[in-house]
N, CA, C and O atoms as a printed pandas DataFrame, in Angstrom:
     atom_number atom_name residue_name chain_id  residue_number  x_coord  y_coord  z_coord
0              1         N          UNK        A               1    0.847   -1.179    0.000
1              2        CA          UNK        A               1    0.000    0.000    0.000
2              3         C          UNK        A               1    0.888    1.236    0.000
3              4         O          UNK        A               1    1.848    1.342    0.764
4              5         N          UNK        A               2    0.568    2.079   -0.801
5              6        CA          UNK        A               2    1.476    3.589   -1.175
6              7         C          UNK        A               2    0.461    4.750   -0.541
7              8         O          UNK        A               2   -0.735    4.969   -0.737
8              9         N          UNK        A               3    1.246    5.263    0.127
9             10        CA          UNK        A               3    0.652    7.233    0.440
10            11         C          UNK        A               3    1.334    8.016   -0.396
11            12         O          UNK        A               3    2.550    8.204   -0.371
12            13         N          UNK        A               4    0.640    8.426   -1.058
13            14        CA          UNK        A               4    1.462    9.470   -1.975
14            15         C          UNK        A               4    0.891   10.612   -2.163
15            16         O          UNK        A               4   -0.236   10.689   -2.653
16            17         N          UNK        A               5    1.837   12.017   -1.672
17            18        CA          UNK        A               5    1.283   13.471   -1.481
18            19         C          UNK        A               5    1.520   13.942   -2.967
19            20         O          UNK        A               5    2.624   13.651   -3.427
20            21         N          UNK        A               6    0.589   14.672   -3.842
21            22        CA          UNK        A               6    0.488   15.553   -4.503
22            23         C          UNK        A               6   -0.256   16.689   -4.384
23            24         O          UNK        A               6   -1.247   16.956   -3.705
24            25         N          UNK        A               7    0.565   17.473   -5.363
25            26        CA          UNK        A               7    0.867   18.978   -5.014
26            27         C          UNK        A               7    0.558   19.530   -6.554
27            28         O          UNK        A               7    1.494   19.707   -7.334
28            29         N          UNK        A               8   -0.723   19.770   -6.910
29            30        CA          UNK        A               8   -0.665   20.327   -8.498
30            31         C          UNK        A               8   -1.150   21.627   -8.564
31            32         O          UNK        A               8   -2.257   21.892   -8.094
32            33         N          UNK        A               9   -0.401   22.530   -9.132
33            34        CA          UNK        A               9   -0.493   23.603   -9.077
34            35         C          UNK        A               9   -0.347   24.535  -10.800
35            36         O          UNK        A               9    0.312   24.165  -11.773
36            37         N          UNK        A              10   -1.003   25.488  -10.701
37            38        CA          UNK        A              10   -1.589   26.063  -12.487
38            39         C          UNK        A              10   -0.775   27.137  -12.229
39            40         O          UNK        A              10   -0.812   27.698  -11.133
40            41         N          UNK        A              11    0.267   27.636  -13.490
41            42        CA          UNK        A              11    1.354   28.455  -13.500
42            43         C          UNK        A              11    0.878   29.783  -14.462
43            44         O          UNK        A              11   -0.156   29.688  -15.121
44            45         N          UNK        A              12    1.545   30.789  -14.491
45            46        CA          UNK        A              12    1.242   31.551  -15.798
46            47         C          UNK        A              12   -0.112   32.293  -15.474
47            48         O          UNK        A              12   -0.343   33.066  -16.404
48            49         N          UNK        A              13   -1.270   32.363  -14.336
49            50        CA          UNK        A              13   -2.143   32.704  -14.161
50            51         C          UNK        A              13   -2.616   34.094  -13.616
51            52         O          UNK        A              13   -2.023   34.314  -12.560
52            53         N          UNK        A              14   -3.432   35.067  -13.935
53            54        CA          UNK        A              14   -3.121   36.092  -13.077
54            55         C          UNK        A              14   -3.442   35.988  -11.823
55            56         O          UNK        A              14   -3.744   34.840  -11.494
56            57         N          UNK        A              15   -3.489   36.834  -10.942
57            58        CA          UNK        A              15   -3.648   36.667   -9.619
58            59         C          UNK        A              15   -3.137   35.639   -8.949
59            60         O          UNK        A              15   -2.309   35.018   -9.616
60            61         N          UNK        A              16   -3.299   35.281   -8.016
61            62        CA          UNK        A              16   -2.351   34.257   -7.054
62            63         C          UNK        A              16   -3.529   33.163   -6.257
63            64         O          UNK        A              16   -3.143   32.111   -5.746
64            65         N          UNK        A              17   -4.305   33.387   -6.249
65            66        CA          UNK        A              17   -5.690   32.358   -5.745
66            67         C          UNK        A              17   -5.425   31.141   -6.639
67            68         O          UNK        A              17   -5.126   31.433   -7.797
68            69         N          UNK        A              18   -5.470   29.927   -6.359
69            70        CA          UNK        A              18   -5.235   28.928   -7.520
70            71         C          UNK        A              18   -6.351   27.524   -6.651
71            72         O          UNK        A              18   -6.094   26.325   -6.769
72            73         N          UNK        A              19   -7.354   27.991   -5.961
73            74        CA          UNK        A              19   -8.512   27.037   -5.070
74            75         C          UNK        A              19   -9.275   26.796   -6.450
75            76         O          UNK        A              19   -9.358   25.614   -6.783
76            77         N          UNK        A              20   -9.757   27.598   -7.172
77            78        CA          UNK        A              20  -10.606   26.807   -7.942
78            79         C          UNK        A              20  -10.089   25.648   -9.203
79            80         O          UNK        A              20  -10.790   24.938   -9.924
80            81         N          UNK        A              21   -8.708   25.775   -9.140
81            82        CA          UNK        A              21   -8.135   24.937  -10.186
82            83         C          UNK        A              21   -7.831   24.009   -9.019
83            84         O          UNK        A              21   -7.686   22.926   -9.586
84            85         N          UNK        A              22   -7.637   23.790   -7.627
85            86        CA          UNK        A              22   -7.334   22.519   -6.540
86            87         C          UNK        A              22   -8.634   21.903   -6.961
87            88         O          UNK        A              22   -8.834   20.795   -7.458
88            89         N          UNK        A              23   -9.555   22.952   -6.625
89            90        CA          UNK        A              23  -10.983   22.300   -6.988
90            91         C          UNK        A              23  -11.068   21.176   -8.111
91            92         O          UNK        A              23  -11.389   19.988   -8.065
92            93         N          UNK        A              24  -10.617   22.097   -9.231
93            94        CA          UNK        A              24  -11.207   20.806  -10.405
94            95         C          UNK        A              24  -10.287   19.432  -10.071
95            96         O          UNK        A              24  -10.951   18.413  -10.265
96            97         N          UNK        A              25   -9.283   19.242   -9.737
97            98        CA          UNK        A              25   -8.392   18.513   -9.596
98            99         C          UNK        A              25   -9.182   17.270   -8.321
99           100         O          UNK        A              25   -9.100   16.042   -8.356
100          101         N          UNK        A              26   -9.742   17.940   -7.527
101          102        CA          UNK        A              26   -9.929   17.509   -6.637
102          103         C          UNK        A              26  -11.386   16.636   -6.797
103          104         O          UNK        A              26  -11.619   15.799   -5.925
104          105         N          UNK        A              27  -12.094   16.771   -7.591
105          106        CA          UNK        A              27  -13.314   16.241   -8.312
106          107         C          UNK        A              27  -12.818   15.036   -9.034
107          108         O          UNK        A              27  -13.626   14.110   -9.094
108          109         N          UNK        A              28  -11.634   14.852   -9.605
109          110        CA          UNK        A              28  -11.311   13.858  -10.233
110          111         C          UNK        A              28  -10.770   12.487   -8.758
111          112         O          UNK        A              28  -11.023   11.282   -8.759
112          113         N          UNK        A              29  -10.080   13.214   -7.800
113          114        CA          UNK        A              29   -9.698   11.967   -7.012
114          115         C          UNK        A              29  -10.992   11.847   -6.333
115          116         O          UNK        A              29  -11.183   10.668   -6.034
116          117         N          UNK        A              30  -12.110   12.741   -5.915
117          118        CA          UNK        A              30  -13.325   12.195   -5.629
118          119         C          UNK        A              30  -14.017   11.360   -6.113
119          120         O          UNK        A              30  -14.552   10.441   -5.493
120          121         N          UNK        A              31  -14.106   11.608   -7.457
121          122        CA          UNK        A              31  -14.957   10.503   -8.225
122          123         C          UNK        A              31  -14.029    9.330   -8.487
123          124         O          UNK        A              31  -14.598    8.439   -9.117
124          125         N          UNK        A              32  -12.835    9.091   -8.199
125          126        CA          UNK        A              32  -11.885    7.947   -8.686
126          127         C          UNK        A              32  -12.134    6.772   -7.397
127          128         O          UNK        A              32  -11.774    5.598   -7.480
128          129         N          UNK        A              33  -12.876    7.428   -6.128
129          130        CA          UNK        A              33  -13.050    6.439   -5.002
130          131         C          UNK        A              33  -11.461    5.691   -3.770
131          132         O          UNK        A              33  -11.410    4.813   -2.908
132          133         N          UNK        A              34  -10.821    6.298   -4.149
133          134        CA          UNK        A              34   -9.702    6.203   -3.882
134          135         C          UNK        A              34   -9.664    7.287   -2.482
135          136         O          UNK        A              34  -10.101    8.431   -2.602
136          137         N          UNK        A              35   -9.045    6.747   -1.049
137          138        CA          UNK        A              35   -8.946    7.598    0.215
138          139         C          UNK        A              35   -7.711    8.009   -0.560
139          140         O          UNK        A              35   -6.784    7.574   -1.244
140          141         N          UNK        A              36   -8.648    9.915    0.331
141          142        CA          UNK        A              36   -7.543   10.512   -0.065
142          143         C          UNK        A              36   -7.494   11.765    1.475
143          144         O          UNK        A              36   -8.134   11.461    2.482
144          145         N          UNK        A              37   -6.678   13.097    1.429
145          146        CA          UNK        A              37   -7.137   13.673    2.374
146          147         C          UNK        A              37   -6.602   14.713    1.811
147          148         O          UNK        A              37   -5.439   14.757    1.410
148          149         N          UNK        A              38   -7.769   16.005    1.716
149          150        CA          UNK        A              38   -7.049   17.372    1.692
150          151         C          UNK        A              38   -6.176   18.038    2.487
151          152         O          UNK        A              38   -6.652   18.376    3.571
152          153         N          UNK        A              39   -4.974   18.351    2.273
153          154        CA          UNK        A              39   -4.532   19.567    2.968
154          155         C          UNK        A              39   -4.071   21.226    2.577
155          156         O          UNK        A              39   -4.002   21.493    1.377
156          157         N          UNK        A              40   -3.861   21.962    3.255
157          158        CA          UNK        A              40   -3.374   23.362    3.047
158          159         C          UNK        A              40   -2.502   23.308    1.951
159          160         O          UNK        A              40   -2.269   24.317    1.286
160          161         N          UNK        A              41   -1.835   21.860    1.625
161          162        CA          UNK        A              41   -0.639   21.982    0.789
162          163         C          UNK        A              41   -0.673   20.785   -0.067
163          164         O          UNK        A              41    0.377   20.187   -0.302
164          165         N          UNK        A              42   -1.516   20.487   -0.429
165          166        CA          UNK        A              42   -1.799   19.307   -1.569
166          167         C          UNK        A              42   -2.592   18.307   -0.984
167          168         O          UNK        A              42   -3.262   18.647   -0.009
168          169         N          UNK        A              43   -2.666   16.980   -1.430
169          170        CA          UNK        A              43   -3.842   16.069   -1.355
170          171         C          UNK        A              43   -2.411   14.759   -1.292
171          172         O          UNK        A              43   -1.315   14.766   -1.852
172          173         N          UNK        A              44   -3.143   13.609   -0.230
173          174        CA          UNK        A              44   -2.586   12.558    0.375
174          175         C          UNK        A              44   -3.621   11.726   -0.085
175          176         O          UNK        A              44   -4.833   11.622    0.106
176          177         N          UNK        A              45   -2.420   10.953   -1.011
177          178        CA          UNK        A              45   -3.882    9.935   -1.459
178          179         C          UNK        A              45   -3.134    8.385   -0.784
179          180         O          UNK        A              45   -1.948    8.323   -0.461
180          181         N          UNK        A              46   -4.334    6.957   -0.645
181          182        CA          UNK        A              46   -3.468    5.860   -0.187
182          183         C          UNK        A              46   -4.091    5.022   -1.127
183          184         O          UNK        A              46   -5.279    5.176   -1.409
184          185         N          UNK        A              47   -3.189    3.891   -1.787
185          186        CA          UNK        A              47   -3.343    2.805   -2.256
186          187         C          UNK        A              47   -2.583    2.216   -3.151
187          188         O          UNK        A              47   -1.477    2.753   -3.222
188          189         N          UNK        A              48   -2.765    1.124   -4.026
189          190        CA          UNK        A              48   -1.942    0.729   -4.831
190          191         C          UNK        A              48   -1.261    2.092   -5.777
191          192         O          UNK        A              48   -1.946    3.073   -6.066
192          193         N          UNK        A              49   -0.107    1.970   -6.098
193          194        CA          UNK        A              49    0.276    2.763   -7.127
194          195         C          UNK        A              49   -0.165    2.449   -8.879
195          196         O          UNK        A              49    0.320    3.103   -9.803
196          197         N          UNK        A              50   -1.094    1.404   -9.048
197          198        CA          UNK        A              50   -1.406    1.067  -10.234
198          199         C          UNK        A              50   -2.793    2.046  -10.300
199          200         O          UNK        A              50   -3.330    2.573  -11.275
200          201         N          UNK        A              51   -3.161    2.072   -8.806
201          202        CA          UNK        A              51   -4.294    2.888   -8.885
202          203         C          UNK        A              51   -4.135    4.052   -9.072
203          204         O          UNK        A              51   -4.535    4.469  -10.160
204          205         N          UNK        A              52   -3.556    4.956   -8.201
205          206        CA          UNK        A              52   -3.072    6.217   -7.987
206          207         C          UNK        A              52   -2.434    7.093   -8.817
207          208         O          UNK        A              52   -2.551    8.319   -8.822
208          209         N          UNK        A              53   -1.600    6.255   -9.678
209          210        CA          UNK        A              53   -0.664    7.115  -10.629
210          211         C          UNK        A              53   -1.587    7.869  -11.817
211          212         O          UNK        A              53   -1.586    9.059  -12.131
212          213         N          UNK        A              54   -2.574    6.473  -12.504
213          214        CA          UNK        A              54   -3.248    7.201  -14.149
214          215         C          UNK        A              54   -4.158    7.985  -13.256
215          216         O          UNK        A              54   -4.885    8.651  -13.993
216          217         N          UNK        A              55   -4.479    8.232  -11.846
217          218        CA          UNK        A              55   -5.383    9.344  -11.477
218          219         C          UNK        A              55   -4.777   10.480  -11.199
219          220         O          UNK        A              55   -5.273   11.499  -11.682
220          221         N          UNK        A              56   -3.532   10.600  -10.335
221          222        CA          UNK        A              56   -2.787   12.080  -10.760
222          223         C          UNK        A              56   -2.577   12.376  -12.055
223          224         O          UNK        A              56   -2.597   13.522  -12.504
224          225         N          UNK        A              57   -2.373   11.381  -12.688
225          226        CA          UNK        A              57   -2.244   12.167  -14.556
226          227         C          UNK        A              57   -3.642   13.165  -14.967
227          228         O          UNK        A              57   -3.721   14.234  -15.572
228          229         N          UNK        A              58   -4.504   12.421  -14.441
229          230        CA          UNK        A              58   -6.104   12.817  -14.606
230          231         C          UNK        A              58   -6.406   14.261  -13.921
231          232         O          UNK        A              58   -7.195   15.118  -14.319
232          233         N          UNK        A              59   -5.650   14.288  -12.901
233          234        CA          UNK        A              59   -5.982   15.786  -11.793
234          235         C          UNK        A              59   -5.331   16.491  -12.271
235          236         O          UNK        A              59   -5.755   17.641  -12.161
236          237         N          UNK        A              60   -4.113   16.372  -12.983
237          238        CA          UNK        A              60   -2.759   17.226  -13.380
238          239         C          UNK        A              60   -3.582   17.924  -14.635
239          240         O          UNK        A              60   -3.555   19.150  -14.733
240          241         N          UNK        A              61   -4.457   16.970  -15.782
241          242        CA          UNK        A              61   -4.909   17.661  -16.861
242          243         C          UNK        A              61   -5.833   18.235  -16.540
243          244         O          UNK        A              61   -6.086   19.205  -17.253
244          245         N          UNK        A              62   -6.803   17.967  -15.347
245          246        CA          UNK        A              62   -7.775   18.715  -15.203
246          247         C          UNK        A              62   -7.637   20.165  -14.791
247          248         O          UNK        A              62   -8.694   20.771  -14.617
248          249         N          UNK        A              63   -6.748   20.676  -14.649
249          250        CA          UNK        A              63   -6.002   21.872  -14.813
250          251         C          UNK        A              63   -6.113   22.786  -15.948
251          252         O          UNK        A              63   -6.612   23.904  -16.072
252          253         N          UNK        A              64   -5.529   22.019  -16.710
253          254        CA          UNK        A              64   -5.344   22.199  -18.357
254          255         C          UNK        A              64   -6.314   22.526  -18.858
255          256         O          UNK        A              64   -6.373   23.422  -19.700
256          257         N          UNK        A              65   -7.612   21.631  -18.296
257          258        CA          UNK        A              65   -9.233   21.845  -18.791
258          259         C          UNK        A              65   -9.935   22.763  -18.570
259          260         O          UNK        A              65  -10.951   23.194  -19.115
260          261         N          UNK        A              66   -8.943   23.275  -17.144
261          262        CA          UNK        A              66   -9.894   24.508  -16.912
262          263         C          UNK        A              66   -8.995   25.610  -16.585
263          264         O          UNK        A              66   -8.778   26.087  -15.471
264          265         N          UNK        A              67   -8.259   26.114  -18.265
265          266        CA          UNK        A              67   -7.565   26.680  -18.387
266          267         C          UNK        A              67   -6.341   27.440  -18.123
267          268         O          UNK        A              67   -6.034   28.632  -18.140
268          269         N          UNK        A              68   -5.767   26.362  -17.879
269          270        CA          UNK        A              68   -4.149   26.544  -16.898
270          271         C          UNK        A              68   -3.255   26.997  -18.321
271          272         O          UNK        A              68   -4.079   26.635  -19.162
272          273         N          UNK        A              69   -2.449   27.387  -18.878
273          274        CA          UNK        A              69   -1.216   27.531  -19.432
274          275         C          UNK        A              69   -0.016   26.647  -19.382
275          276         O          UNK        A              69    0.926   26.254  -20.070
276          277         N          UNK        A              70   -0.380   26.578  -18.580
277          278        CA          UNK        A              70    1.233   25.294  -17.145
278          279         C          UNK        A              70    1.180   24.871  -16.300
279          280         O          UNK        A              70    0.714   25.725  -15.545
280          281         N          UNK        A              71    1.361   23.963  -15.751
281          282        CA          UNK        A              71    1.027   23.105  -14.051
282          283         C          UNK        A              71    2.331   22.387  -14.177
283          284         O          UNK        A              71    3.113   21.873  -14.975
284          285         N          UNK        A              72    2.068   22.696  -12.719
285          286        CA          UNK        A              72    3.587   21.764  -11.840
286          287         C          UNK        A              72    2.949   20.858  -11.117
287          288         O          UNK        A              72    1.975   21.227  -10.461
288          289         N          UNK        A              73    3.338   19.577  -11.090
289          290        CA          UNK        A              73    3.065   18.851   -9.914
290          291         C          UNK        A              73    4.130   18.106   -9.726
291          292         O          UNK        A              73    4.962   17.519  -10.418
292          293         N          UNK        A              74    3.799   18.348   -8.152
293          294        CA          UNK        A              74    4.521   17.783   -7.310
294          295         C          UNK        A              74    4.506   16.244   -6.689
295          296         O          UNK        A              74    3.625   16.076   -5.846
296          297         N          UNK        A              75    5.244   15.233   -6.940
297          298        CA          UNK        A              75    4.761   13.673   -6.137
298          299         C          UNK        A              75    5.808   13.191   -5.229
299          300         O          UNK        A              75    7.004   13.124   -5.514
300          301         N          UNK        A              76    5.331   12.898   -4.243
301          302        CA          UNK        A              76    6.022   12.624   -3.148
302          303         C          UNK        A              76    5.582   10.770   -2.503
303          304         O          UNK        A              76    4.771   10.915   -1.588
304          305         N          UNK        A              77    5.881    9.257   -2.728
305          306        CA          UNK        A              77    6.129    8.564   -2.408
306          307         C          UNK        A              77    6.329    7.804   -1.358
307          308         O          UNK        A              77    7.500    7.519   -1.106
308          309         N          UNK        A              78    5.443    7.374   -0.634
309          310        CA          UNK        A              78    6.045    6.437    0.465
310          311         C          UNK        A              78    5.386    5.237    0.429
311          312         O          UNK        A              78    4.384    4.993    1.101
312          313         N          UNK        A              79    6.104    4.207   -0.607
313          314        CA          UNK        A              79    5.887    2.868   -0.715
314          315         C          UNK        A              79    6.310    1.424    0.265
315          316         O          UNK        A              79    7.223    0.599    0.228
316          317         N          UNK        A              80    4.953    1.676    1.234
317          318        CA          UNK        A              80    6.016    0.575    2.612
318          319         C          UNK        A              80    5.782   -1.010    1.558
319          320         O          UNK        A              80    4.734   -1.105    0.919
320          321         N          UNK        A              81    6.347   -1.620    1.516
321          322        CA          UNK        A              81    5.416   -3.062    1.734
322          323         C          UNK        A              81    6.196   -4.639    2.345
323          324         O          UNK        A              81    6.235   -5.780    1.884
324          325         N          UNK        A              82    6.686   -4.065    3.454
325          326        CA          UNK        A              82    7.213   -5.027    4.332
326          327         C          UNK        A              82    6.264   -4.967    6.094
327          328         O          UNK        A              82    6.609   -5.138    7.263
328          329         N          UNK        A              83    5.265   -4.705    5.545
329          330        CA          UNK        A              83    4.191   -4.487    6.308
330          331         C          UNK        A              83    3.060   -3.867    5.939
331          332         O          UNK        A              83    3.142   -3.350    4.825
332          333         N          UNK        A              84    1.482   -3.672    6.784
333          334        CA          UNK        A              84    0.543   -2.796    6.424
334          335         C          UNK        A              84    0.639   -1.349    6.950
335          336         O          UNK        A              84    1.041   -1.111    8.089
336          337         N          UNK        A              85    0.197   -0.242    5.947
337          338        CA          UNK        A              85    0.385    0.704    6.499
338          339         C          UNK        A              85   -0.717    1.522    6.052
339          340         O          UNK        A              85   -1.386    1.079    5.119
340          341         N          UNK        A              86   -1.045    2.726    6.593
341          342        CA          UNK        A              86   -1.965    3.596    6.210
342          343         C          UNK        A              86   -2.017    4.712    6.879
343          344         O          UNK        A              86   -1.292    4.716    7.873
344          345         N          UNK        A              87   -2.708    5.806    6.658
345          346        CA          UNK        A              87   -2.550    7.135    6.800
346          347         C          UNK        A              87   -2.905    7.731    8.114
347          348         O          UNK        A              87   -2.527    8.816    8.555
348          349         N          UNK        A              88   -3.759    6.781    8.722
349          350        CA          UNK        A              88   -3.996    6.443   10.278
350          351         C          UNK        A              88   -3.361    5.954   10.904
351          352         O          UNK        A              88   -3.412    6.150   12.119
352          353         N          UNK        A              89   -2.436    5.057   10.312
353          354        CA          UNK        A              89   -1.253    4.255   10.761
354          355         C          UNK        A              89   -0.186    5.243   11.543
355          356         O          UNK        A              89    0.071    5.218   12.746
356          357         N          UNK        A              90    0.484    6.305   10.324
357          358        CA          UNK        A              90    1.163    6.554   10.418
358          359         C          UNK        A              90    1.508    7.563   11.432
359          360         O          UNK        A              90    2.581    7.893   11.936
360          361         N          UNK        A              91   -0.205    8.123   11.650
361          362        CA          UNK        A              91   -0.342    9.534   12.321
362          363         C          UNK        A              91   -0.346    8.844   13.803
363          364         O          UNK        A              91    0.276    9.408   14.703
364          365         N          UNK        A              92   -0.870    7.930   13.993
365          366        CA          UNK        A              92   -1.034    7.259   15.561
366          367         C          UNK        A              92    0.213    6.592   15.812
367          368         O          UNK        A              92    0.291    6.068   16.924
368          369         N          UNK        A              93    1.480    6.452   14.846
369          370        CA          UNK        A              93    2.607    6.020   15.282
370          371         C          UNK        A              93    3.345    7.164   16.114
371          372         O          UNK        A              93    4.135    7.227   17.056
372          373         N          UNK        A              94    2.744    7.934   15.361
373          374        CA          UNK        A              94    3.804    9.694   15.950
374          375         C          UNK        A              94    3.521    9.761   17.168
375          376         O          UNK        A              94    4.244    9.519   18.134
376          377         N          UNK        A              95    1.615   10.355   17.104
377          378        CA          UNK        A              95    1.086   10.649   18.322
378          379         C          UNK        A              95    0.643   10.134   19.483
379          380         O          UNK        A              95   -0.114   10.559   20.356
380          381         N          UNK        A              96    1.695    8.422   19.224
381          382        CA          UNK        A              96    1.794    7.283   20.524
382          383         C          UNK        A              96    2.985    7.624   21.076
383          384         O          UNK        A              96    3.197    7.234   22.224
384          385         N          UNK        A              97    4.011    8.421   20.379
385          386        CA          UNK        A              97    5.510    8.951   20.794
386          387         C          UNK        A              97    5.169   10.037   21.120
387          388         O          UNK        A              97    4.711    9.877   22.251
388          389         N          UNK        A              98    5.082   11.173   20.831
389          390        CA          UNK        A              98    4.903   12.407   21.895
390          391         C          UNK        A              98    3.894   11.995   22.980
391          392         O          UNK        A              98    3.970   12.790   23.917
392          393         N          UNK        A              99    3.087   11.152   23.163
393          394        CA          UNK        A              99    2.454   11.088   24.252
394          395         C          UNK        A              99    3.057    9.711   25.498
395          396         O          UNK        A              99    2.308    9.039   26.207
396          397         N          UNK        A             100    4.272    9.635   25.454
397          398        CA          UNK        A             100    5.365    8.731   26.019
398          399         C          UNK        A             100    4.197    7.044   25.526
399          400         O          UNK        A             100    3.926    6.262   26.437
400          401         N          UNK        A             101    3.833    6.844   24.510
401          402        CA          UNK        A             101    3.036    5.240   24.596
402          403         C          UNK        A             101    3.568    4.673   23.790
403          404         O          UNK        A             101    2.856    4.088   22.974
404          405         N          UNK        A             102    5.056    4.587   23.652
405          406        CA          UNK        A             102    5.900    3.909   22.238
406          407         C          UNK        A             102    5.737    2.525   22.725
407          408         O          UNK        A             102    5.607    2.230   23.914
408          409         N          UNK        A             103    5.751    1.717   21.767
409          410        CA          UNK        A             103    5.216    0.134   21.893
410          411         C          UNK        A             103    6.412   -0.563   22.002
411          412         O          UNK        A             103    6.404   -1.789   22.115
């Protein structure tokens, strides 16, 4: 199982607001059914990478569709599979260590 953060962003645009182009992007990993999680700074998606990948291609153009010039995206990787892991996993590993409950 893969978490993988992307970060797609529309270049060349005036003004500096770029929410309604997250938006369209963000309609595509909705409808793809795939957990994902918004943040302030891109979208955390989890699952196979067979899944995940032709759907960032899909969010990256949906940009394009709704009239970008240029997009950057950003992909960031964390392929465990010498165990199960997940995005709940990872956050309750942390916040079992700052709260002295390391296993």
């Amino acid at each position: 199982m893969a978490v993988v953060e992307v970060s797609i962003s529309p270049l060349g645009m005036p003004g500096t607001g770029v929410s309604e182009f997250v938006a369209e992007s963000l309609k595509v990993i909705r409808s793809s059914g795939l957990k994902h999680q918004l943040t302030p700074m891109g979208t955390i998606i989890e699952g196979s990478l067979d899944d995940i990948l032709p759907v960032i291609r899909k969010m990256h153009e949906a940009q394009f569709e709704a009239g970008a010039p240029r997009v950057s995206t950003l992909i960031k990787i964390d392929d465990r599979r010498d165990k199960p892991s997940s995005l709940e996993d990872k956050v309750r590993s942390v916040e079992e260590k700052i709260h002295g409950q390391i296993p």
